[in-house]
N, C-alpha and C positions, 0 to 999 in steps of 0.2 A: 297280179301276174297273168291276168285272164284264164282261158282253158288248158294252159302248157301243164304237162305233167309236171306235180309240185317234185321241188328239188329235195331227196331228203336229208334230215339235220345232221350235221358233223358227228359223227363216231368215231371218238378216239380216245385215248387215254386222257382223262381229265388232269388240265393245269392244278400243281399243288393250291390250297387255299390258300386264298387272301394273295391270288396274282393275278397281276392286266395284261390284255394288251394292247397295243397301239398301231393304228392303220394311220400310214402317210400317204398322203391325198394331194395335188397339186389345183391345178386347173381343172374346173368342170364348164363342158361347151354341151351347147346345141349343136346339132347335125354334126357332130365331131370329124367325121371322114371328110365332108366338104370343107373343115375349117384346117384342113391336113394340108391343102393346095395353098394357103397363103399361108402356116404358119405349124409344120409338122414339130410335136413335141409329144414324145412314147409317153408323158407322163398324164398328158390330158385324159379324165375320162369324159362319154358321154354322160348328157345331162340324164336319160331313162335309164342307162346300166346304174348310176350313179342312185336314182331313188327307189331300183333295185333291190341293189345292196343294202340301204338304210331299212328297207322294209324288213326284207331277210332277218337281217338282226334285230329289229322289234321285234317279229316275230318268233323267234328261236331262242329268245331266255337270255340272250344277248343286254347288256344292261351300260350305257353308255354313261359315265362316271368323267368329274373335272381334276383336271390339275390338284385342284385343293382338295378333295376325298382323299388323291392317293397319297398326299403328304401327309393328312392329318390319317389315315391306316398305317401309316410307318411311323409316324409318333406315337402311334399309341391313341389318338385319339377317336379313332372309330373303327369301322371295319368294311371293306368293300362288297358291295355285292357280286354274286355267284357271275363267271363269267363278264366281268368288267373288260372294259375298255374305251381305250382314249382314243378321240378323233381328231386328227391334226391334219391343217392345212397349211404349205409350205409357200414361200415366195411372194404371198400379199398380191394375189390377183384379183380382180375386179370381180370375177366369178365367186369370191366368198362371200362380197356382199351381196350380189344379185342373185345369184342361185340355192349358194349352199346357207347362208343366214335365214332365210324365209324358211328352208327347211327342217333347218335344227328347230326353229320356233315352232312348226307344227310337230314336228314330235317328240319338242323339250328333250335333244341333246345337247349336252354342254361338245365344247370344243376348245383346241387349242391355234390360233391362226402365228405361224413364225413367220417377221417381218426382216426386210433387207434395207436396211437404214439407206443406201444408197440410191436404189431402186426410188425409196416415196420420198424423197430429196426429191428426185429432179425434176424440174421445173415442169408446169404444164408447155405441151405443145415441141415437148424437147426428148427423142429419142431416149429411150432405157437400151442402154448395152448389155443386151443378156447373152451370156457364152459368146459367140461368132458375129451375133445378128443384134439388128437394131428394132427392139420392139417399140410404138406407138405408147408413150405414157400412160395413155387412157385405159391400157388395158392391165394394169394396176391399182390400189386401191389409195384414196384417197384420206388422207389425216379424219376428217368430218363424220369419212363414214366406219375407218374404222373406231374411234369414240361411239359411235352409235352402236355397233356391235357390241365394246365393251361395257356402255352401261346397260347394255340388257341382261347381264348379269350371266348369260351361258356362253359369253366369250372370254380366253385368256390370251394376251399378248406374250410371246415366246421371241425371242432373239433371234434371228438368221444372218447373224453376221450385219455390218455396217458396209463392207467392202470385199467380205471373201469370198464370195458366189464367184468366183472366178477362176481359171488357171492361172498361174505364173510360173515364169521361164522356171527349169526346176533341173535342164541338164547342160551341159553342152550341144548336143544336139536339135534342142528348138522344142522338147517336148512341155508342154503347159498342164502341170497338175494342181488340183485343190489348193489352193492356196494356205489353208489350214496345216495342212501337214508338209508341204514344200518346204525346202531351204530354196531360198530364192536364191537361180544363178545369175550374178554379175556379167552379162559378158566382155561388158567392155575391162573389166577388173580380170576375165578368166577366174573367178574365185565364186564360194558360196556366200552365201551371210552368214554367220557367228553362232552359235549358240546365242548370246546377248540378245545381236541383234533383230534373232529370230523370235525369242521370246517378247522381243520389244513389241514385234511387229503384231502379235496375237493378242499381249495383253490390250494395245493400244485400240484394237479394232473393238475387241469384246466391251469395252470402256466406252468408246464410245456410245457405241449402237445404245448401250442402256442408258447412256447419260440423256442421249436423244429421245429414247420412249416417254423417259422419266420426264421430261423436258415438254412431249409432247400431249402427255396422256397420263401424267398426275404419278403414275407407279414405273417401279423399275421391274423390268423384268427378273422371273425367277428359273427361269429355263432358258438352255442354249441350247438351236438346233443344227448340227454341224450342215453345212451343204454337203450337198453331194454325199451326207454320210461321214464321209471323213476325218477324222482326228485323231487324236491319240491322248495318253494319259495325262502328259503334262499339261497342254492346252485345257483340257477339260477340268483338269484343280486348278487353272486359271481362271476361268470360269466361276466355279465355285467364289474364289477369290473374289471375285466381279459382282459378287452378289446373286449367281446363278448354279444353284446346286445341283439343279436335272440339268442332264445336258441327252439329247438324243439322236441315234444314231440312223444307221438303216439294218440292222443285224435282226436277223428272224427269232421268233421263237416267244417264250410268256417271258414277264417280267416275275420274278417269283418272290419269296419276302428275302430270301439272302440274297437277290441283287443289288447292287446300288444303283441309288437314279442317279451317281454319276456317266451311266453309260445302259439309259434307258432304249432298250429294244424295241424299233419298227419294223413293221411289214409294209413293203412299200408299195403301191397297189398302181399299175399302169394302165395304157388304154387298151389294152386287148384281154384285161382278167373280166373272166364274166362271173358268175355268183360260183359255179363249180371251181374257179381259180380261190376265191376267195374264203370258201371252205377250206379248201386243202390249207391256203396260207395261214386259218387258223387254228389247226393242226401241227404249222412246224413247232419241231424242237428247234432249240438252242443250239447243238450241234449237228457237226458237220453240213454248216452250212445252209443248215433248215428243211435238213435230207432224212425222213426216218431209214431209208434203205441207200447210203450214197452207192456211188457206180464209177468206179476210177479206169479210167481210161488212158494210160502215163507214156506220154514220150518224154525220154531222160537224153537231155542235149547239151553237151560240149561249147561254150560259149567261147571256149580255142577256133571254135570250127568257124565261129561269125568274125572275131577278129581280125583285122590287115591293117597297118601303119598305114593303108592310104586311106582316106577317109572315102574317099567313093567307092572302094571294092569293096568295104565294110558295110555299107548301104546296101550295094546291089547285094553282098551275103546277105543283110538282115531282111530284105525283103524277099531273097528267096527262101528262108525259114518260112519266115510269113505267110507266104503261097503255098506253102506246103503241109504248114498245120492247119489253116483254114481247109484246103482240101483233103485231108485225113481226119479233121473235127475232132479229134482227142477230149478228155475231159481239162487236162493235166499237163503241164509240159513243167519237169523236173529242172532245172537254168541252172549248169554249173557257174558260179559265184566269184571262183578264184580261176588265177592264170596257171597251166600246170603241161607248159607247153612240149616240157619232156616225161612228159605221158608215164611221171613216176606216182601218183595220189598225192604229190606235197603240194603244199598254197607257196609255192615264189613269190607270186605278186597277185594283186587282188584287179577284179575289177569293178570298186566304188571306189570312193576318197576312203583314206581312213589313216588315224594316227601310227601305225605299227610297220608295215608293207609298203613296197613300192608298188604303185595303180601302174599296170600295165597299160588300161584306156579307163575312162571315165565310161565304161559299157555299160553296166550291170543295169542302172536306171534305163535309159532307151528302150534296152529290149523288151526288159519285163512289162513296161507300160504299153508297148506296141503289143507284145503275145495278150494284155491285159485285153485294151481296147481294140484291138484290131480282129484280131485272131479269136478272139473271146475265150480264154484258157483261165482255170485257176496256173496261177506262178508260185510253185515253191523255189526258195532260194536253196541249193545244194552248195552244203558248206563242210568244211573239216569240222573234227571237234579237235584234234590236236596235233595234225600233220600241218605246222605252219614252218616253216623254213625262214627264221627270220635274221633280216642282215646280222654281218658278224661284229659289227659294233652294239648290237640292240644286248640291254643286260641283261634280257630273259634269254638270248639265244642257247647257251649251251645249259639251259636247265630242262636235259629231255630224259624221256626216258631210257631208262640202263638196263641192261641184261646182268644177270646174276655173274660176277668173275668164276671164268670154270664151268659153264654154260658150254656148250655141243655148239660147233660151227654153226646146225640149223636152226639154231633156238633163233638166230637172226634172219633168217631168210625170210623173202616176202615180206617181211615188216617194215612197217613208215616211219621215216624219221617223226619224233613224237614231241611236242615241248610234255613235260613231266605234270598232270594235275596235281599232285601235291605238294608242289613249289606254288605256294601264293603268286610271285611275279608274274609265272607263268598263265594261271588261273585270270587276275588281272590281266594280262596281257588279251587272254582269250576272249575276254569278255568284253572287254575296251574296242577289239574288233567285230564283234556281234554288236554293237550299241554303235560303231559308228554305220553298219551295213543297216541299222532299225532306222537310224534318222534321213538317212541317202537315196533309198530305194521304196518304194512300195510294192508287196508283193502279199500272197494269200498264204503260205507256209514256208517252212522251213523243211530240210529234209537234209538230216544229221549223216556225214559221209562214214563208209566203213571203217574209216581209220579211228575210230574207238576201239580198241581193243588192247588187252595185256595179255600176257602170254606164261605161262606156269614158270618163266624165269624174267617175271617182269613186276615191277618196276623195282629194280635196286639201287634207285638213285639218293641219295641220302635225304631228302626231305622225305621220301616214301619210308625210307626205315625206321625214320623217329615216327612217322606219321605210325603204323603197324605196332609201335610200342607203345606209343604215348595216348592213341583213341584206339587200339580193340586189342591193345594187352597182350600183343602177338612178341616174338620173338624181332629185333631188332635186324635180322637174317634173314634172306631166302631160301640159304640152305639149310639152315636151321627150321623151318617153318616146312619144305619139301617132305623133311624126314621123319615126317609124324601126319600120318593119317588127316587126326582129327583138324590140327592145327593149316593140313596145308585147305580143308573143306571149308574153313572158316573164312580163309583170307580169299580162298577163291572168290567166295560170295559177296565179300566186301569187296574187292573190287570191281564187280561187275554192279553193286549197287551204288558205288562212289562213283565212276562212272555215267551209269544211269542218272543220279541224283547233280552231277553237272549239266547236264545235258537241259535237266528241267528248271536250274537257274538261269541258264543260257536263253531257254524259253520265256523264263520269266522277263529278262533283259530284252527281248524284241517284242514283247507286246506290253512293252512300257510305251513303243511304236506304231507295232501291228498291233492293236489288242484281240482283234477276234483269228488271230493265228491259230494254222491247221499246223498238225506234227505230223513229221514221218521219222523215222529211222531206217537204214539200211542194217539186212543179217545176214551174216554167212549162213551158207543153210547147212552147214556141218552142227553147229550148236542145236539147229533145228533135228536134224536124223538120230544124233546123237546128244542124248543132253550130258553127259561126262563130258563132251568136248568142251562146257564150260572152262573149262580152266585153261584150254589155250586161246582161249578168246575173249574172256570176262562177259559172255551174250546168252543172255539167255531167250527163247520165244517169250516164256511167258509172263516175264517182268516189262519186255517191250510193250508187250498187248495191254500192261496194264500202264505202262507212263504215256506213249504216244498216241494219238487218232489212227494212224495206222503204222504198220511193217513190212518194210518190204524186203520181202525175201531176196536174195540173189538168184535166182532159179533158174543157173546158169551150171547146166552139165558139162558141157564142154571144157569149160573154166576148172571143173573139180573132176575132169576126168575120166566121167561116168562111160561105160564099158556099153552099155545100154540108157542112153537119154530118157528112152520112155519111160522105160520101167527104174529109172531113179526120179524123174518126175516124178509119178505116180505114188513112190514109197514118198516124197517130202509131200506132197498133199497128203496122204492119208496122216502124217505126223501133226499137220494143223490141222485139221479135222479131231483128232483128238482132244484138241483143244476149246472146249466150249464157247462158240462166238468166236470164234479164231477167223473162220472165213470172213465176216461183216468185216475185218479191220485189216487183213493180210492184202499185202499187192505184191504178185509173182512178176519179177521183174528177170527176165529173158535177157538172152546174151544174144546182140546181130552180128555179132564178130567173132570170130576165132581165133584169143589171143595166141594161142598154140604157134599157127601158122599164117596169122593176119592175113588173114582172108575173112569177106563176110558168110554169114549163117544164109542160107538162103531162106525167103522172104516166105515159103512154101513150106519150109520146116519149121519156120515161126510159126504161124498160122497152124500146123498140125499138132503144132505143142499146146500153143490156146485152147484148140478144139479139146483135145485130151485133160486139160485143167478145166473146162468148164463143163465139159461134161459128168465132171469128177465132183461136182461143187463149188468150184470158184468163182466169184465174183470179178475180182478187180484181176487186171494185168496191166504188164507195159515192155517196156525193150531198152533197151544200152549199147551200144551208145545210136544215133539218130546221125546219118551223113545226109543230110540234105543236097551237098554238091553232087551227090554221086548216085542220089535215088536211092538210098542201102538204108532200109530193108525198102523194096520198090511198094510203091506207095498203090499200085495198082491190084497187087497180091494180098495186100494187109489191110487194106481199107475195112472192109465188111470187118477184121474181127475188132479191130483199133477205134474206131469210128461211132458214136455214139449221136450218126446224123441221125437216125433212123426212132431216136428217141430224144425229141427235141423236147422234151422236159428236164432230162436231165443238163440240160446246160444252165 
């Protein structure tokens, strides 16, 4: 590294033993910036950053390990050394045998090279279609040479797909995602592809690619590496099924001994990490994203507000969202899910496909992959848990939930109409619409609407009273169970942990899709000031803090009336604070509106409430609802506190 002040070694909390991990590496060029003007791709590094890094990790205790150690340490047949990890190189360019082979041989690392069965098909002399552009075949690797690689004994052949390095049509609108995880839309059909026909389409790729290695190069492969990252659970025990037990992904953090190599964790390493990038990368945790300190920055948006029956005012709305998060840089944009256009919290109609609801528009995909790609935002999908309103033929409709008979006019006010969770159909019902929003959409979390809630005269609908007798031995009654202390403390709890414990089946049902899905929840912040007020809300703070990634508070004075905003601020901060580790996971979610008298909060009185929570100790905020037509909250006033340009790491 010649006279540069040497970099010092990573300190951090050490990976549990006997865990790896894995750097994904694509292209490695000479004079890289100059090779930017005929052929820009973020993932190239240069060839000196490149032997670098390889140094660094010789030198730092770093101990570069093959495919076959870490299977035969999880069988039981050896054990890895200190600080292992696996080095992989994606897409089968020319660069692994001319640069990075020569290398691994001078410093005896093994490697893992992932090939694109279609890619070293095509013919010499005959463009490769990679994404958009048509690259030169030669700059590919060649059948001959990778054999030579693999009989030197420190290369392994890994799977990159046969065919799905690619987007396909995946909405109505023209959007081209992973093809992995797409349902491919039909246009000329207006329809998706099948479940059937979608699993046809994954098994038959993954089939092939290995019949072709095997074909070419004596062995089948025993690793899949998604493109792009991309896949999900089913694909990947297809995989398995295919003869390929690792499958890896692009998700940060160690691989530890309770993970599966079904969903082996990379660090994906670009052309602008220099060795300090590459420290920190091996540093991330597994969660949140590979953030030890994440930084949420949330605009929470009305996907009523982008929709119009004409498909062109619907464009010019969605791109001026678009220009509007990109100019505020938020971390986070929260994307209501469902249609709910008489601004009562019910789901009328959805907007993806889905077996249960009528799709108001085929939205929900478009946007999120534009906020994704365009806009650069983590996408939580904002969903009901149990405010669905479903037609009056559907046979779950009227299994909702019931107020005690004899219940006080107000025991109903403000409440959502509810389908009842202890009605199985209903339960089904709700979950059958979570699994069809996992398989339609791609997005980063989910973020649970406030309509979770029961009320100290709820739920008296008769699958709930057998359910209160027959699993916690309660009284068969509401009012029987009200009139005893002990009995109504009981039931409170259970319901705020049944509750709770669907919510995380729910979770479990989308990252059967999304698997590295973030959570949130919405909380009244009454439950929070006051924790007796459990019982008219089944919420507790600190059962949220302990099921979801984060909570978000409603931290909306206006909404609850406060006589003095600041200083009821002020008292619900000091209540998470209380809470140990309460701030790292809490997001104070601000009211821009004043449902009182539908007017907005002005942009200024946001920004002085931020100021006052961060000064307080918080971390994360954001705002409700977001009027892009109308510049509310003005984007000019709110920048600086919304805005997370000013720490371009954190994106």
């Amino acid at each position: 590294m010649g006279p540069q002040t040497p970099l010092p070694s990573a300190i951090a909390v050490p990976d549990p033993e006997q865990s790896f991990r894995v750097l994904c590496y694509h292209d490695i060029r000479d004079n890289l910036r100059e090779s930017f003007r005929t052929w820009p791709e973020p993932t190239a590094v240069d060839t000196d950053e490149f032997i670098r890094q390889l140094s660094w990790l010789n030198e730092n205790g770093y101990h570069p390990v093959s495919l076959q150690q870490i299977i035969d340490a999880r069988a039981g047949r050896g054990k890895l050394p200190e600080k292992a990890i696996l080095l992989t190189f994606d897409d089968g360019y020319k660069s692994a045998y001319t640069k990075v082979f020569p290398l691994l041989k001078q410093f005896n690392f093994p490697a893992v090279i992932a090939i694109v069965g279609e890619w070293i098909e095509t013919p010499a002399g005959t463009p490769v279609r990679f994404g958009d552009s048509q690259v030169p075949r030669a700059e590919f690797l060649s059948w001959n040479e990778i054999r030579e690689m693999t009989a030197s004994g420190l290369i392994e052949v890994a799977s990159h797909s046969h065919g799905m390095h690619k987007g396909i049509l995946a909405n109505p609108q023209g959007n081209s995602i992973p093809a992995a995880v797409a349902r491919h839309f039909h246009a000329d059909k207006a329809a998706y592809e099948s479940d059937d026909d979608y699993a046809s389409r994954i098994k038959g790729d993954l089939i092939r690619n290995a019949d072709l290695l095997q074909r070419e190069l004596g062995s089948r492969p025993r690793a899949m590496v998604w493109p792009y990252g991309a896949y999900n659970m089913a694909a990947a025990r297809w995989a398995a099924e295919a003869g390929m037990p690792v499958t890896m992904n692009l998700e940060p953090g160690p691989n530890t001994p309770q993970d599966t190599l079904l969903r082996m964790r990379r660090t994906l390493i670009l052309h602008n990490h220099r060795l300090a990038d590459l420290i920190e990368a091996l540093q991330e945790p597994a969660s949140y994203g590979g953030r030890h300190d994440p930084l949420e920055r949330v605009i929470h948006v009305d996907l009523d507000y982008v929709y119009d029956a004409d498909p062109q005012r619907q464009e010019a709305n969605l791109s001026a969202l678009l220009d509007r998060i990109v100019r505020l840089r938020p971390t986070t944009v929260y994307l209501q899910a469902y249609a709910d256009p008489d601004g009562d919290g019910v789901a009328d109609k959805l907007y993806f496909p889905n077996r249960h609801l009528p799709m108001r528009a085929d939205l929900l995909s478009r946007v999120a992959w534009q906020l994704k790609t365009r806009a650069g935002v983590k996408v939580y999908a904002w969903m009901p848990v149990m405010a669905f309103k479903l037609p009056a033929e559907h046979p779950a409709a009227t299994h909702v939930v019931t107020v005690m008979p004899g219940a006080p006019p107000a025991a109903s006010q403000g409440r959502y109409h509810r389908l009842s969770l202890f009605d199985p159909l209903a339960r089904k019902t709700i979950k059958e619409i979570y699994e069809d929003l996992g398989k339609h959409v791609v997005f980063a979390g989910i973020l649970f609407h406030d309509d979770a809630t029961l009320s100290d005269y709820e739920d008296a609908s008769p699958m709930a009273l057998a359910h209160y007798r027959d699993k916690w031995q309660l009284p068969a009654s509401v009012e029987t169970i009200r009139a005893d202390a002990a009995l109504r403390r009981r039931w409170t709890e259970g319901k705020t942990a049944y509750i709770n414990a669907f919510t995380v089946e729910l979770i479990k049902t989308l990252r059967e899709y999304q698997p590295a899905l973030l959570t949130a929840r919405n909380i009244y912040a009454q439950p929070v000031l006051d924790p007796a007020s459990e019982e008219w809300f089944a919420q507790t703070l600190p059962s949220f803090l302990a099921t979801y990634d984060f909570t978000a508070i409603m931290a909306m004075p206006y909404m609850e009336g406060a006589a003095d905003p600041e200083q009821w601020l002020g008292q619900l901060l000091a209540k998470v604070k209380a809470q140990p580790g309460a701030l790292q996971k809490t997001i104070f979610e601000l009211q821009s509106r004043d449902w009182r008298n539908d007017q907005p909060v002005r942009a200024e009185t946001l920004v002085a409430h931020w100021r006052l929570l961060h000064l307080g100790g918080a971390r994360h905020w954001g705002y409700y609802p977001d009027d892009f037509h109308q510049n509310q909250p003005d984007e000019n006033v709110i920048k600086a506190a919304i805005s997370v340009e000013t720490f371009p790491i954190r994106r």
